[in-house]
N, C-alpha and C positions, 0 to 999 in steps of 0.2 A: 259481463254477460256477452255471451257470443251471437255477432249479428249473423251466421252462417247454422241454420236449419239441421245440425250434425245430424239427432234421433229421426229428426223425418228421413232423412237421405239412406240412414241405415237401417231402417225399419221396411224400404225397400229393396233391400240386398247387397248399397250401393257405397257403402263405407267400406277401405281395407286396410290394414295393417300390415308393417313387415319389420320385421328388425333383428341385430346381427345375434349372436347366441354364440360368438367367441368373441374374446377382444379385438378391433379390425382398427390399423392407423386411419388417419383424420388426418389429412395432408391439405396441403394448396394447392390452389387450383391447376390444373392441368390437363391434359386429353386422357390421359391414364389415369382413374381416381382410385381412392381405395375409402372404404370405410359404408355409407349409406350413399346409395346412389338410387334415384326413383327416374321412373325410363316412360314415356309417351309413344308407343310406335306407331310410326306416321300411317299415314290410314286410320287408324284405329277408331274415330268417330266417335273420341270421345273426348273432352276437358278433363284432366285432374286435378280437382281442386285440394291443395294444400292444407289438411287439417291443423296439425300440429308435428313436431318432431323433437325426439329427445334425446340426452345423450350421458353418460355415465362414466365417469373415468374409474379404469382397472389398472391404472400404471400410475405413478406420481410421474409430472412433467418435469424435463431438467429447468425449463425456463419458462416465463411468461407466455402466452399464447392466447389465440381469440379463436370463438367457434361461432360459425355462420352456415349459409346456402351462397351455393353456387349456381348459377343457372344456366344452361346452354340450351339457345336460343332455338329454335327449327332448324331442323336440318333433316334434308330424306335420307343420308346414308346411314348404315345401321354398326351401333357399336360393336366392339369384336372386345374378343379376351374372356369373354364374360364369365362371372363367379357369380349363381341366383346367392341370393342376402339366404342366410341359415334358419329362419324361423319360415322361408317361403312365403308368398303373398294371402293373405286370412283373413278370411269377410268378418268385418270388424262386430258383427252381430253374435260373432260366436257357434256360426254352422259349420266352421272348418274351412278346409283348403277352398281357395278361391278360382274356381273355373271360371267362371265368368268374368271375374278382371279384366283388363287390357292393361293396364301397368305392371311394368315388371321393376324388380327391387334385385339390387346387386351387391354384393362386398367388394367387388372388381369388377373396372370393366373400362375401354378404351374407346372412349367418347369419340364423334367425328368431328367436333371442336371444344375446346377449353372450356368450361364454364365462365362465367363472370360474375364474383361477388355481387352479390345483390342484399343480404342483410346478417347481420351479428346478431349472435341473443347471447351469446356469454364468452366466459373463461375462466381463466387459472392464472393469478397473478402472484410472483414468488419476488420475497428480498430478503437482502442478505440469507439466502439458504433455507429460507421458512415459507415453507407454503402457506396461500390464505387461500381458498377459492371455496366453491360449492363442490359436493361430491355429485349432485346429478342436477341435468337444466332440462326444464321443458320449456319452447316456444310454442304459444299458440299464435300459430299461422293464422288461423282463422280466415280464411280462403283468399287471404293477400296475396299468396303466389298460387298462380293458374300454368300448369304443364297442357299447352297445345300438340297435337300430334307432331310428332319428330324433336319436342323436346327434352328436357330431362333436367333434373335438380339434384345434386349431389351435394353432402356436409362437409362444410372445408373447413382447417383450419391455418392460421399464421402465426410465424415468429418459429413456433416450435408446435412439430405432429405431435397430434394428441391419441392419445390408447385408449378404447373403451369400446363399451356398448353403445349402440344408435337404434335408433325409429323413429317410422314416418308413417303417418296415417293420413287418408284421404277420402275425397267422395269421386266418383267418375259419376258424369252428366255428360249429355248429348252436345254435339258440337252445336 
């Protein structure tokens, strides 16, 4: 059961979703990410809290690999390169396009510092040439990871980039 309030929070406008709607890599960490990237801009006067996120492979992997969050810590300089994530940011209620957001969601984009692992929820483990893994993982976050203004949470992966689909849902609350 989830200690994080989700229906009340979006029963006031305050849940959003966003996720990719092509296949997009899932790489390791670094200033350049690619795949689900969730954006805090500084200012913004608001906490996003971490609902859940999830991820689907659309490529078989040549090799083992783990899929996690990255996190990159505050920072006021603002990413560049940017790609918005393909489904756009969606009040998780079901009224559509989300104006009133303040998180933005990307398939690319050039962070102002590297993320840093912070947690695993799955993978794709292969031997001798046979895959074993799940076809799709959701983590419920369940508001363990909080994005402060100027930070940002991107899905990483290691060993070997993973291909798929991603999302990430959240609540924005007042700082």
């Amino acid at each position: 059961m989830a200690s994080f309030d989700v229906a009340s929070y979006n029963r006031l406008g305050q849940v959003f979703s966003a996720a990719n709607v092509s296949a997009k890599s899932v790489i390791a960490v670094t200033a350049a990410m690619t795949g689900v990237i969730l954006y805090n801009p500084p200012g913004s006067g608001k906490k996003l809290v971490v609902i859940n996120g999830g991820f689907a492979w659309t490529t078989v992997a040549a090799a083992a690999h783990n899929l996690g969050w990255g996190l990159m810590t505050k920072n006021d300089a603002l990413p560049t390169s940017l790609t918005a994530i393909g489904s756009g940011v969606l009040s998780a209620d079901g009224s559509g396009a989300a104006s009133n957001a303040v998180g933005r969601a990307y398939d690319a984009a050039t962070l102002p510092a590297a993320p840093i692992a912070v947690r695993w929820f799955g993978g794709s483990a292969y031997s001798t040439g046979a895959g074993i893994g799940p076809y799709q993982l959701n983590d419920a976050i369940d508001g363990a990871l909080i994005l402060v203004p100027g930070s940002a949470l991107a899905m990483i992966a290691v060993t070997t980039t993973a291909v798929g689909l991603g999302s990430v849902t959240w609540a924005e609350v007042a700082v």
